[in-house]
mmCIF file of the N, C-alpha and C atoms, coordinates in Angstrom:
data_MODEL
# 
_entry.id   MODEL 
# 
loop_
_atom_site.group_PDB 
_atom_site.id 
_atom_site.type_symbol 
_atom_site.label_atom_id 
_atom_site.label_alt_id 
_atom_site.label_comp_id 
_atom_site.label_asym_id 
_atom_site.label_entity_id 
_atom_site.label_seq_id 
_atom_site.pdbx_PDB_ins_code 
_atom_site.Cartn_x 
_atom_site.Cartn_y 
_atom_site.Cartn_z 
_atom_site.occupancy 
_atom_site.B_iso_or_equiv 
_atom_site.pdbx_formal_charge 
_atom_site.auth_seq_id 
_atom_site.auth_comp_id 
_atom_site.auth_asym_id 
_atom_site.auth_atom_id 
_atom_site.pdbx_PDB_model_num 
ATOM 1   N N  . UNK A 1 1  ? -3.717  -5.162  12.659  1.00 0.00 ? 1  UNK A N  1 
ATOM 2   C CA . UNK A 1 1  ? -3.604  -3.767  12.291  1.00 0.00 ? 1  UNK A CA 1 
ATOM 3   C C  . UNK A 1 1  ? -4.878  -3.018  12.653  1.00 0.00 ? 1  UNK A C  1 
ATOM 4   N N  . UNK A 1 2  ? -6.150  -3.296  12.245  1.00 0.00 ? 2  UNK A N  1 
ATOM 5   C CA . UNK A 1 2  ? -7.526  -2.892  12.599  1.00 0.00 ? 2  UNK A CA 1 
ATOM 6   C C  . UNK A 1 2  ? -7.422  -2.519  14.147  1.00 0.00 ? 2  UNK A C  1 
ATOM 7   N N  . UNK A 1 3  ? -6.765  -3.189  15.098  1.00 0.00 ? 3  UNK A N  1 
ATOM 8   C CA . UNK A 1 3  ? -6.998  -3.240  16.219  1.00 0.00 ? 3  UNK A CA 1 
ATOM 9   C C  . UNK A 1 3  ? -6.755  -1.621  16.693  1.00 0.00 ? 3  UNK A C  1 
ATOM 10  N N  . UNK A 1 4  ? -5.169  -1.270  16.358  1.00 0.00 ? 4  UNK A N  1 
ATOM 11  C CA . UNK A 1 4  ? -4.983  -0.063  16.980  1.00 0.00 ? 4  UNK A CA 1 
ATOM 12  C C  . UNK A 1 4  ? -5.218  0.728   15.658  1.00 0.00 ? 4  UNK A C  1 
ATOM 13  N N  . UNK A 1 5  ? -5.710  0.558   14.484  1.00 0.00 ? 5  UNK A N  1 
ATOM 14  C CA . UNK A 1 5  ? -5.337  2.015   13.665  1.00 0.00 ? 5  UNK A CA 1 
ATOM 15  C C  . UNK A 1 5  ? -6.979  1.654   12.629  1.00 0.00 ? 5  UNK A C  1 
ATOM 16  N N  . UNK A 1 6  ? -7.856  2.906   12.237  1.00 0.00 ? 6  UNK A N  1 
ATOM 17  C CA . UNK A 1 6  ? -9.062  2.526   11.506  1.00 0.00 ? 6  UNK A CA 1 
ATOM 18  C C  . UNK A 1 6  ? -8.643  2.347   9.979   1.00 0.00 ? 6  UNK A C  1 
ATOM 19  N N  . UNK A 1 7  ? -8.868  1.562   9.599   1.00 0.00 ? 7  UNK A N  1 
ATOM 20  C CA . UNK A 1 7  ? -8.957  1.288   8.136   1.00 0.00 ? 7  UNK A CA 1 
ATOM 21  C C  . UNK A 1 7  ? -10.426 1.877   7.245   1.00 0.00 ? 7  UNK A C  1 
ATOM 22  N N  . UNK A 1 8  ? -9.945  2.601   6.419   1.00 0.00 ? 8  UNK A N  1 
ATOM 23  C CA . UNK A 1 8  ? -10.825 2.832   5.365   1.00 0.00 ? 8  UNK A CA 1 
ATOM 24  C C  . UNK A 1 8  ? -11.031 2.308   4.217   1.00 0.00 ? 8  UNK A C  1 
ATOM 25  N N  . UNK A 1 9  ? -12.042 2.628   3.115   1.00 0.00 ? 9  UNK A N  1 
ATOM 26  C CA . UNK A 1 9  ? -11.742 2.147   1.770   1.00 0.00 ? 9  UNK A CA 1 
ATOM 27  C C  . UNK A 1 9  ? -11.394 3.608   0.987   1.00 0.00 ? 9  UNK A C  1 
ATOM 28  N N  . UNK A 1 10 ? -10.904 3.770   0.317   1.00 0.00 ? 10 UNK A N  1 
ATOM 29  C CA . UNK A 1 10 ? -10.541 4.827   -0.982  1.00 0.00 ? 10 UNK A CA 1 
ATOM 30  C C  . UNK A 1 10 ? -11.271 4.956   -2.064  1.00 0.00 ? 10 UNK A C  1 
ATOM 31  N N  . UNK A 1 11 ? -11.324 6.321   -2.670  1.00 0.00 ? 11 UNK A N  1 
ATOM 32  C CA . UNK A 1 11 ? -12.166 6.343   -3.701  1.00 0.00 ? 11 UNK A CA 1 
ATOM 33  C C  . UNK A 1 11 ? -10.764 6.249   -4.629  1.00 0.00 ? 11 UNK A C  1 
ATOM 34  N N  . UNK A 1 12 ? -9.115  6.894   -4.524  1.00 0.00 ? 12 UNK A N  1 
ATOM 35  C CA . UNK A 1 12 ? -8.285  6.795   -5.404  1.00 0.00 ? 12 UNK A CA 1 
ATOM 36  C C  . UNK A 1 12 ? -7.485  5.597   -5.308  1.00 0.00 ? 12 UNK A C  1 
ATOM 37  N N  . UNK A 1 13 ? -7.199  4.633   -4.209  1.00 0.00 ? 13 UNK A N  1 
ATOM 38  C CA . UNK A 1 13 ? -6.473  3.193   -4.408  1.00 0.00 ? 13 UNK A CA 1 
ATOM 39  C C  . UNK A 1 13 ? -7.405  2.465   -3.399  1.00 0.00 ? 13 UNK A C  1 
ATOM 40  N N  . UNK A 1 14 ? -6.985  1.180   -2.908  1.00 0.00 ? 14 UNK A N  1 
ATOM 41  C CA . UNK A 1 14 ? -7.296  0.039   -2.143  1.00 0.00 ? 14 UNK A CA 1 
ATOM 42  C C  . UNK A 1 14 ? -7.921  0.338   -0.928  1.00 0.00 ? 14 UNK A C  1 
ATOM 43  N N  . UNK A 1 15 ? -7.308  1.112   -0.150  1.00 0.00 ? 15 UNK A N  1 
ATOM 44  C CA . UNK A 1 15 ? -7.656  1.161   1.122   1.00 0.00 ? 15 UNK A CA 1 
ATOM 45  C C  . UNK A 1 15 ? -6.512  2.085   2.224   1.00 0.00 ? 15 UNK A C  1 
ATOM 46  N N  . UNK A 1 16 ? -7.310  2.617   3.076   1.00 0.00 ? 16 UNK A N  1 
ATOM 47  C CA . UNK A 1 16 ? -6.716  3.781   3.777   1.00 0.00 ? 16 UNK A CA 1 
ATOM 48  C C  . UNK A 1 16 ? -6.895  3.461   5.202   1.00 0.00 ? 16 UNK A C  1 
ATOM 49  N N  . UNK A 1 17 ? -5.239  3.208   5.412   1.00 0.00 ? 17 UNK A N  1 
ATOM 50  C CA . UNK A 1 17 ? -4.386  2.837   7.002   1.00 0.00 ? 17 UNK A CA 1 
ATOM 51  C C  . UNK A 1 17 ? -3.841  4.250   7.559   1.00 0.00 ? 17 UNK A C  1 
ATOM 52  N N  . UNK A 1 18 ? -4.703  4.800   8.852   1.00 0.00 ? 18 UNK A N  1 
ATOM 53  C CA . UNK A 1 18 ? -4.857  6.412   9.064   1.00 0.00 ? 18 UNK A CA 1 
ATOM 54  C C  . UNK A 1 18 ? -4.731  7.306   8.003   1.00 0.00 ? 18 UNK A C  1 
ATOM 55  N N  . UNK A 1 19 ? -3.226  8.122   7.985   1.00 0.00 ? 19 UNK A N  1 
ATOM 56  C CA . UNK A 1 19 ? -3.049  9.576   6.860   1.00 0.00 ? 19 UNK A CA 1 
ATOM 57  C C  . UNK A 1 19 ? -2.517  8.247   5.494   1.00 0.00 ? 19 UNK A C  1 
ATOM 58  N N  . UNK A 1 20 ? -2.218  6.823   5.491   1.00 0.00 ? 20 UNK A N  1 
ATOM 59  C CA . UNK A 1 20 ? -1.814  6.521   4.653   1.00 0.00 ? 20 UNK A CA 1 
ATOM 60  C C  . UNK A 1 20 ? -2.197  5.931   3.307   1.00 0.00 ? 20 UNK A C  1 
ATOM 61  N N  . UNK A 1 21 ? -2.311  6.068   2.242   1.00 0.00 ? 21 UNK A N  1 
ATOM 62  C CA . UNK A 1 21 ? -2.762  5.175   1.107   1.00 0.00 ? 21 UNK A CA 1 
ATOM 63  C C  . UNK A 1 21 ? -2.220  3.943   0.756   1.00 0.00 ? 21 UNK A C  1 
ATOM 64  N N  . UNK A 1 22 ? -2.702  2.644   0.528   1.00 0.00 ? 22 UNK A N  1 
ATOM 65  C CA . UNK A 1 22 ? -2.144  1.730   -0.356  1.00 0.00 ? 22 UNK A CA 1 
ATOM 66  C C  . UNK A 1 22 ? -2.565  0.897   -1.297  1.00 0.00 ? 22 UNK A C  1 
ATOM 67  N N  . UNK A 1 23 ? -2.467  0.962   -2.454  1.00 0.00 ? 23 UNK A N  1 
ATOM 68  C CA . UNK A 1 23 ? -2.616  0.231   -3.835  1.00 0.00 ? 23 UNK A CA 1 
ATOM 69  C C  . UNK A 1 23 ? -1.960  -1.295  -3.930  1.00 0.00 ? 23 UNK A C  1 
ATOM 70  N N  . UNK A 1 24 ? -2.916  -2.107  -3.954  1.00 0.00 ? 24 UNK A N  1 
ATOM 71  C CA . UNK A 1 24 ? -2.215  -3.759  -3.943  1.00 0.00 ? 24 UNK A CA 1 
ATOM 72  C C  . UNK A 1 24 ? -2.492  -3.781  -5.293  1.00 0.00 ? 24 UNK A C  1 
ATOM 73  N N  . UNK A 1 25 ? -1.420  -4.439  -5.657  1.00 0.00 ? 25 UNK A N  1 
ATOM 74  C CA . UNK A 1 25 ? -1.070  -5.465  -7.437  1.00 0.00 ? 25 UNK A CA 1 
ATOM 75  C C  . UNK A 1 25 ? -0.343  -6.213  -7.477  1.00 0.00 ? 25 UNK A C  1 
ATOM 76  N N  . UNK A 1 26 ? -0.208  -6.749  -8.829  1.00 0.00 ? 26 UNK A N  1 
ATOM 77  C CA . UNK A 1 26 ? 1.209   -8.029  -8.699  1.00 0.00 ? 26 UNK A CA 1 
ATOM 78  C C  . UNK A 1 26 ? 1.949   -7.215  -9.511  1.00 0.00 ? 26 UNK A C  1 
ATOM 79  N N  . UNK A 1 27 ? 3.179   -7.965  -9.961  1.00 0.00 ? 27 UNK A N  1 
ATOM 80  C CA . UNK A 1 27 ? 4.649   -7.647  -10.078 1.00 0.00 ? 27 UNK A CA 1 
ATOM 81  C C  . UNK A 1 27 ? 4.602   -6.176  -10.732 1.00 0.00 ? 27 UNK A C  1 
ATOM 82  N N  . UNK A 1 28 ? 3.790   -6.076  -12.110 1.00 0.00 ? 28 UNK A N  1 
ATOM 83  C CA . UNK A 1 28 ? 3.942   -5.181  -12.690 1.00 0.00 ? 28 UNK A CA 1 
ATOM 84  C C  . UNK A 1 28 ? 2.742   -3.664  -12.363 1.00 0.00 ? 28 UNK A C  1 
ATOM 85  N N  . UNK A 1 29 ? 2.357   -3.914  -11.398 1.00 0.00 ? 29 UNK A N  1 
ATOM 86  C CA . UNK A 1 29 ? 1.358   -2.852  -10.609 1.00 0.00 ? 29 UNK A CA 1 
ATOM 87  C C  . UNK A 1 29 ? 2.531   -0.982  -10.301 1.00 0.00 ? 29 UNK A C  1 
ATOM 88  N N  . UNK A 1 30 ? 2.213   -0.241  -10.667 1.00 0.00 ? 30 UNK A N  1 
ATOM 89  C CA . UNK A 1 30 ? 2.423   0.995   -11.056 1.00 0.00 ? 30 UNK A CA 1 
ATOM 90  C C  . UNK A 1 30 ? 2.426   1.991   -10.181 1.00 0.00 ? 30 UNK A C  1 
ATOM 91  N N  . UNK A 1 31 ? 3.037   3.234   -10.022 1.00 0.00 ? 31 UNK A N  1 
ATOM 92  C CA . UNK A 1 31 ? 2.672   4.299   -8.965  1.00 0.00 ? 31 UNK A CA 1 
ATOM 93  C C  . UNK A 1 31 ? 1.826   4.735   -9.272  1.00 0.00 ? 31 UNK A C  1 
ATOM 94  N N  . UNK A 1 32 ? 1.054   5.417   -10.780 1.00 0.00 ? 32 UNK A N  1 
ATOM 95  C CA . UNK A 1 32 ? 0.627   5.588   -12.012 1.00 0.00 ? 32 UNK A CA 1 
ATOM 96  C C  . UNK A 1 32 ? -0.422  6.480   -10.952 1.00 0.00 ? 32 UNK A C  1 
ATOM 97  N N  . UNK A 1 33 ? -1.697  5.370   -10.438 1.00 0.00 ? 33 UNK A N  1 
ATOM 98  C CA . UNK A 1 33 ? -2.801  5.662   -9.622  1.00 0.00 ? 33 UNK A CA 1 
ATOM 99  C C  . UNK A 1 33 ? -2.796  6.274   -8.402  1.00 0.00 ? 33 UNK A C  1 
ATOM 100 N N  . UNK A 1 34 ? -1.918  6.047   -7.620  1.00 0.00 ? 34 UNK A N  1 
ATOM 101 C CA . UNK A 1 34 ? -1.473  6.977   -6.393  1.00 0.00 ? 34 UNK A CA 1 
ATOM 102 C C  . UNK A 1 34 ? -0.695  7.966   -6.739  1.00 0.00 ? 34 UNK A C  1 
ATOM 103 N N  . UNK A 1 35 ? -0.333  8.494   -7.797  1.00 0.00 ? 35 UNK A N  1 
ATOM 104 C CA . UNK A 1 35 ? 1.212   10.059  -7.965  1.00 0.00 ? 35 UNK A CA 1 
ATOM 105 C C  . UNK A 1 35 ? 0.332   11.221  -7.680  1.00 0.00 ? 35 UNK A C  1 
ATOM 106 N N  . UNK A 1 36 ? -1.080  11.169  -7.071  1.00 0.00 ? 36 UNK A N  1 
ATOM 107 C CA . UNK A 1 36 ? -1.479  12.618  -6.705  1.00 0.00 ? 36 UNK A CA 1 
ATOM 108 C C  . UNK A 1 36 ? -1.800  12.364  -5.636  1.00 0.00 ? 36 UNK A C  1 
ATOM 109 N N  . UNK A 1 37 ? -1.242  11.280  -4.651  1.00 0.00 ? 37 UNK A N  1 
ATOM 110 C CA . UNK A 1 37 ? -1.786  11.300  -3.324  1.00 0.00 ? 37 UNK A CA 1 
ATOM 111 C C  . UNK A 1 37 ? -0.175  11.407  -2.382  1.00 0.00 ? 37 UNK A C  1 
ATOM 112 N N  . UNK A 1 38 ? -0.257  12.204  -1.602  1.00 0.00 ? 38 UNK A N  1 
ATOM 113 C CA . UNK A 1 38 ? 0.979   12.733  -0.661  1.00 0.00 ? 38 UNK A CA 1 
ATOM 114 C C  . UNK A 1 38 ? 1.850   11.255  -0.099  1.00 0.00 ? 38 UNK A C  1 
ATOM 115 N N  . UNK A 1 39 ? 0.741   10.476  1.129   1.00 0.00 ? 39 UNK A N  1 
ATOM 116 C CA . UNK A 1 39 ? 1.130   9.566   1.753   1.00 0.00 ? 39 UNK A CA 1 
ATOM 117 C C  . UNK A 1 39 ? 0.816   7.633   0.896   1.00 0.00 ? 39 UNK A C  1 
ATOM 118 N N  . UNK A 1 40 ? 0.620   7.982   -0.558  1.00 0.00 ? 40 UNK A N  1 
ATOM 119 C CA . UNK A 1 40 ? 0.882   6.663   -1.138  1.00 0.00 ? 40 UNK A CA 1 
ATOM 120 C C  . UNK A 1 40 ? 1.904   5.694   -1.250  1.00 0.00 ? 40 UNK A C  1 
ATOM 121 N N  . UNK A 1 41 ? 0.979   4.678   -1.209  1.00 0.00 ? 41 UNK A N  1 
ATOM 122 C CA . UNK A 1 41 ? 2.066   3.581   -1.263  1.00 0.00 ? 41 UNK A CA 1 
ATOM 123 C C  . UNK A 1 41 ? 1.535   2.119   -2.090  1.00 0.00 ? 41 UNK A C  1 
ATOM 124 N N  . UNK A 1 42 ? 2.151   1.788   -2.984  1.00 0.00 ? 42 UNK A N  1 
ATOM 125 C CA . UNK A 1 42 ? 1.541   0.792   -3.458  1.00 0.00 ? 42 UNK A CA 1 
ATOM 126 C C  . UNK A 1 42 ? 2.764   -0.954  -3.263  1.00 0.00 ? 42 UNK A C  1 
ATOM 127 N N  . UNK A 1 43 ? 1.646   -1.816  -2.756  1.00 0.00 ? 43 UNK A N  1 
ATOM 128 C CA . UNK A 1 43 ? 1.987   -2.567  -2.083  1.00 0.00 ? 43 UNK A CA 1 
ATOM 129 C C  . UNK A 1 43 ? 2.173   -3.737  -3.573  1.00 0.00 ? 43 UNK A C  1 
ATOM 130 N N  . UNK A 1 44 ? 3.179   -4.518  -3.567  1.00 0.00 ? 44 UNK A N  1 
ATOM 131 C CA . UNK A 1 44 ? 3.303   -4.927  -4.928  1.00 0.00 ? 44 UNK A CA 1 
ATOM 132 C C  . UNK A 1 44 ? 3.731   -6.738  -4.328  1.00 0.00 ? 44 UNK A C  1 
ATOM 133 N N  . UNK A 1 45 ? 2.881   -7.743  -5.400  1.00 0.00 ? 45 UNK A N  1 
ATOM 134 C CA . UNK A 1 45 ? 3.931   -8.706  -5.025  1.00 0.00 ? 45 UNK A CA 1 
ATOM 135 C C  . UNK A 1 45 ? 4.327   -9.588  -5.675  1.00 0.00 ? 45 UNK A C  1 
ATOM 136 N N  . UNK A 1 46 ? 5.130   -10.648 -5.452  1.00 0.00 ? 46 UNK A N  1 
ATOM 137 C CA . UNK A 1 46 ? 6.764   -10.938 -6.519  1.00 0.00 ? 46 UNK A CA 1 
ATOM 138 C C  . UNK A 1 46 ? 7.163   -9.962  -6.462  1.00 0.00 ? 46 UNK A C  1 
ATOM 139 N N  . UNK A 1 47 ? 7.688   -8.987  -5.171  1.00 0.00 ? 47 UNK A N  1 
ATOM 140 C CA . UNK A 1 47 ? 9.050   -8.254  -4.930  1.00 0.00 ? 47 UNK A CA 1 
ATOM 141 C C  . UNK A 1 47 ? 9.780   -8.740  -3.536  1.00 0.00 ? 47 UNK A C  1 
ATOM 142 N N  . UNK A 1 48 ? 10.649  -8.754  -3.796  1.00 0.00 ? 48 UNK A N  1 
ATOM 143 C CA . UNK A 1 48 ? 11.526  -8.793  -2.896  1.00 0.00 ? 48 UNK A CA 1 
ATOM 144 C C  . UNK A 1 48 ? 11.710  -7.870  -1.559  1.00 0.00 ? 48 UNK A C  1 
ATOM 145 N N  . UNK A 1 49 ? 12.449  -6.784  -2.105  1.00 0.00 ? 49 UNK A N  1 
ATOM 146 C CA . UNK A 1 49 ? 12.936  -5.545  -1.488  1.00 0.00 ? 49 UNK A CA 1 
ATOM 147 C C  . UNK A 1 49 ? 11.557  -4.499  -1.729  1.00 0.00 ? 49 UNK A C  1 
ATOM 148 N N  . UNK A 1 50 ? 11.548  -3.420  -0.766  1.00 0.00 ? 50 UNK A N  1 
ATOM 149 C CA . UNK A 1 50 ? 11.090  -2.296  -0.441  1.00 0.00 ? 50 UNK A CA 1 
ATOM 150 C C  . UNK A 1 50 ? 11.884  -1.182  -1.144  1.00 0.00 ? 50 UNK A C  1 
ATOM 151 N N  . UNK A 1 51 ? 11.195  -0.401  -2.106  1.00 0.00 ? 51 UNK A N  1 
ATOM 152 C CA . UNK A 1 51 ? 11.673  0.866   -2.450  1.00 0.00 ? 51 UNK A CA 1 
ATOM 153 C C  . UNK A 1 51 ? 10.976  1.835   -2.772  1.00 0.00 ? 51 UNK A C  1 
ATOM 154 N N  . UNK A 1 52 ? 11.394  3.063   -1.790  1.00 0.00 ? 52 UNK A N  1 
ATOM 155 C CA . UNK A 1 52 ? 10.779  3.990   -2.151  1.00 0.00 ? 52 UNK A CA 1 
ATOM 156 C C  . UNK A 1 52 ? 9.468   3.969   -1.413  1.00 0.00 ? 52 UNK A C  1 
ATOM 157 N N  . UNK A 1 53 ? 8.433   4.102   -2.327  1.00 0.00 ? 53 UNK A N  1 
ATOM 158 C CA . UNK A 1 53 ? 6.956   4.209   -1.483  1.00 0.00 ? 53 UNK A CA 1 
ATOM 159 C C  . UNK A 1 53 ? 6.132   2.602   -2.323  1.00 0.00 ? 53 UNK A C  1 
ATOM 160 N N  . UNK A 1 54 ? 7.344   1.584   -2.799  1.00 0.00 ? 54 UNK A N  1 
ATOM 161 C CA . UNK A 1 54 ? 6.534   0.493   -3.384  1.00 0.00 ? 54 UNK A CA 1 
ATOM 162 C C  . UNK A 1 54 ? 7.036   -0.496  -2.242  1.00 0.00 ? 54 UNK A C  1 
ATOM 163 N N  . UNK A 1 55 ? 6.052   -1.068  -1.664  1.00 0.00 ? 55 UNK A N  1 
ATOM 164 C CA . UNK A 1 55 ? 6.335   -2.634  -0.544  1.00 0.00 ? 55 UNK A CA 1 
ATOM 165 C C  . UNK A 1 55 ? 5.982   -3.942  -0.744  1.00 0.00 ? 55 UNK A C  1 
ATOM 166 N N  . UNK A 1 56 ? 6.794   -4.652  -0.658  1.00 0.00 ? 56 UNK A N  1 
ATOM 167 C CA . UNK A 1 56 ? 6.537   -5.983  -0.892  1.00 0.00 ? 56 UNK A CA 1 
ATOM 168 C C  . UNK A 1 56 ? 5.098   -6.394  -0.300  1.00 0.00 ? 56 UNK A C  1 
ATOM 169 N N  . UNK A 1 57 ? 4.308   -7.454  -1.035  1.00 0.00 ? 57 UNK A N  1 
ATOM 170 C CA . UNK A 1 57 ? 3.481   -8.010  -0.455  1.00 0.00 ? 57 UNK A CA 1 
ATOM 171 C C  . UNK A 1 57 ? 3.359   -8.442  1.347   1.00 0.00 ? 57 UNK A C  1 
ATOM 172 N N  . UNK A 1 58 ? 4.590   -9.614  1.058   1.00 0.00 ? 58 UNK A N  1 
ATOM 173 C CA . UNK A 1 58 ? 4.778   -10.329 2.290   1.00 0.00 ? 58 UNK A CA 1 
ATOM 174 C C  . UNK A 1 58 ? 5.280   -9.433  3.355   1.00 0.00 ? 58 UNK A C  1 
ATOM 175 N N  . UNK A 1 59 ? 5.403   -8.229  3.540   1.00 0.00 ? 59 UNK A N  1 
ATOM 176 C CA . UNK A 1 59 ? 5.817   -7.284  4.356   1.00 0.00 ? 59 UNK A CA 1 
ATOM 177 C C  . UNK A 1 59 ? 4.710   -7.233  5.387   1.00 0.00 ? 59 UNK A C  1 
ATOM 178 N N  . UNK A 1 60 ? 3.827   -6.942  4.583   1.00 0.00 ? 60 UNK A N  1 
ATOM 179 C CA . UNK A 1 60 ? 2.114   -6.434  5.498   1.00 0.00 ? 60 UNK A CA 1 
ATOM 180 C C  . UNK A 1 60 ? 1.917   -7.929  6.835   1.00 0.00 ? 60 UNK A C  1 
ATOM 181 N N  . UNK A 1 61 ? 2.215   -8.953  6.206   1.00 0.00 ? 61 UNK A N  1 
ATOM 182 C CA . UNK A 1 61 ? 2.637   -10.082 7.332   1.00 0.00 ? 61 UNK A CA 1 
ATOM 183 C C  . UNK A 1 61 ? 3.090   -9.716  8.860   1.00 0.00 ? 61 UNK A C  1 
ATOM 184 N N  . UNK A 1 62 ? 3.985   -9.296  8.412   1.00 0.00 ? 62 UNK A N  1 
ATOM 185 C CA . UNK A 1 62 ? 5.025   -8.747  9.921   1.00 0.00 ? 62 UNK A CA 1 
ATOM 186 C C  . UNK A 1 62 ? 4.015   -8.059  10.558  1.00 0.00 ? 62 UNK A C  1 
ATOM 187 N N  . UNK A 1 63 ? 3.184   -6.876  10.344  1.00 0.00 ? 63 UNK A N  1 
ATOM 188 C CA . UNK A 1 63 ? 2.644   -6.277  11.274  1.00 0.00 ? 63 UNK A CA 1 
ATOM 189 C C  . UNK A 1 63 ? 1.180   -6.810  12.045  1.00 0.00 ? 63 UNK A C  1 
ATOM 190 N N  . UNK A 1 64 ? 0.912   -8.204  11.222  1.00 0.00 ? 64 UNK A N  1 
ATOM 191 C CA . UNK A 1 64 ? 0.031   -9.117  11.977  1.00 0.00 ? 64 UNK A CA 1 
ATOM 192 C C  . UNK A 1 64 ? 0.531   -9.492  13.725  1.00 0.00 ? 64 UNK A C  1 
# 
């Protein structure tokens, strides 16, 4: 991912992939901290499915 796109760190979640935000936690991790940021997303894991602006852990895999 680093290769084609700059990664930042955040002062409001985890870390910032170009215009995007994302918040890593486990199962019970929240929108709570990102609901005032436009392009958030909090990356959660012990999930399965993708919903909404919450993504499975093992997702971020694929784009290795």
């Amino acid at each position: 991912m680093r290769l084609n796109h700059p990664i930042h760190t955040s002062s409001v979640s985890d870390f910032e992939i170009d215009d995007m935000t994302f918040d890593v936690g486990g199962k019970s991790k929240r929108k709570k901290q990102i609901a005032s940021v436009p392009n958030g997303y909090v990356v959660r894991d012990d999930t399965e499915f993708a919903c909404g602006n919450i993504i499975p852990l093992y997702q971020f895999g694929f784009g290795y």
